[in-house]
C-alpha positions in Angstrom: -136.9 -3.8 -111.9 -134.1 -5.4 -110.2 -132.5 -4.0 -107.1 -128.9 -3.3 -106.4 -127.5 -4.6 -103.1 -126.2 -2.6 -100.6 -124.0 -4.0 -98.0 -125.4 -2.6 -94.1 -123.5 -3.8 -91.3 -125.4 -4.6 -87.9 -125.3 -7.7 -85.4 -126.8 -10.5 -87.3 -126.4 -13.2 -89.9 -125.8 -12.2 -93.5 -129.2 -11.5 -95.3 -130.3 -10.2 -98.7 -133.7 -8.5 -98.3 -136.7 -8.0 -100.2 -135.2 -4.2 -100.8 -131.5 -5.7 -102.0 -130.2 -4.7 -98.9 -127.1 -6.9 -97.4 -126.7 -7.1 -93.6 -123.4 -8.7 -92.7 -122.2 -9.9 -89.2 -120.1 -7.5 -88.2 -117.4 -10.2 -87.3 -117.4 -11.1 -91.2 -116.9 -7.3 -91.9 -114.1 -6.7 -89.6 -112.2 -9.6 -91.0 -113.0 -8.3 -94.5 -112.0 -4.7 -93.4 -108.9 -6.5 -92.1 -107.6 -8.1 -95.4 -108.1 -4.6 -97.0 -111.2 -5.4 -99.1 -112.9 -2.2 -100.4 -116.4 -2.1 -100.3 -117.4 -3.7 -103.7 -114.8 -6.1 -103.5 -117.0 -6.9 -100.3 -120.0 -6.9 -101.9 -118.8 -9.5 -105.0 -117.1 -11.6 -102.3 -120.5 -11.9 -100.1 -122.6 -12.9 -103.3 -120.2 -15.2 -104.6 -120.2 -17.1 -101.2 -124.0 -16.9 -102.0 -123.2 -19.5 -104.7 -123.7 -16.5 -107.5 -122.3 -16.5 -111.0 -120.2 -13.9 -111.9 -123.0 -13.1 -114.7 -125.6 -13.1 -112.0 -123.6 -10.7 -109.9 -122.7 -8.5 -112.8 -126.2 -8.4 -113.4 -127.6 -7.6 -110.3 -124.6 -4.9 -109.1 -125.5 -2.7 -112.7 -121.8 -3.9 -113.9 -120.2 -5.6 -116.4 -118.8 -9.6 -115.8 -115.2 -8.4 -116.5 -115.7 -6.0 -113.6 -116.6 -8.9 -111.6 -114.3 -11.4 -112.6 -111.5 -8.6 -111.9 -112.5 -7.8 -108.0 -113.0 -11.1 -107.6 -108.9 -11.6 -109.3 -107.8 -8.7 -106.4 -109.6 -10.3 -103.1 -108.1 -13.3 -103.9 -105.0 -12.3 -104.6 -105.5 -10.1 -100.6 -106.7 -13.2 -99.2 -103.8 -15.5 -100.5 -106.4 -18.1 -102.0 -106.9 -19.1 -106.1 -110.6 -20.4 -106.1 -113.9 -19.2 -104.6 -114.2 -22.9 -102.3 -111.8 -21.1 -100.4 -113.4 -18.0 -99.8 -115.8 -19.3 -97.2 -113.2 -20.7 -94.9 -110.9 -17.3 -95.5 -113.4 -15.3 -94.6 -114.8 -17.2 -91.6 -111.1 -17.8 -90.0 -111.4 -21.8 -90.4 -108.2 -23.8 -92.2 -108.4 -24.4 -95.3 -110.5 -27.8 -95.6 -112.8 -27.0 -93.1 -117.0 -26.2 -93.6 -117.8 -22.5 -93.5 -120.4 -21.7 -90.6 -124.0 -21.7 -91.9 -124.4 -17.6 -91.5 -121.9 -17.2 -94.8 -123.4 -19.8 -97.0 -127.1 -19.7 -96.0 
């Protein structure tokens, strides 16, 4: 049976566990909490830096791909960018151009 992900915020990297459970550096969160990105939008954003399909993150979130297709239409519209390559560099504070840090890709 698959496992929904749940987003925990503590010190370290980002990391999906065995459970489905999401730890996020709490740096990344603040600047997500900073852009005004609700929770899900959060959670979509954080897989799809994972290199997820929408239809993998519909899948594994209990949702339906239009869902995810549409938070993923609202954070970037927040975040001022028009395709997920620039998500990672968004998100991580870099310009636009530049390689995300390891903890948001790996």
């Amino acid at each position: 049976m698959k496992q929904a992900v749940q987003i925990t915020s503590q010190q370290e990297s980002e990391t999906i566990t065995d459970n489905g459970t999401l730890f996020v550096d709490q740096s990344l969160r603040t600047r997500m909490l900073d852009y005004g990105l609700s929770r899900r939008e959060q959670e979509i954003a954080l897989l799809a830096l994972r290199g997820l399909s929408n239809r993998e993150i519909a899948n594994l979130l209990y949702i339906c791909e239009q869902t995810v297709k549409d938070h993923l239409y609202t954070t970037f519209s927040k975040l001022s960018i028009h395709r997920r390559s620039q998500l990672a560099p968004k998100l991580s504070g870099l310009p636009a151009g530049s390689s995300a840090p390891q903890f948001l890709l790996s």
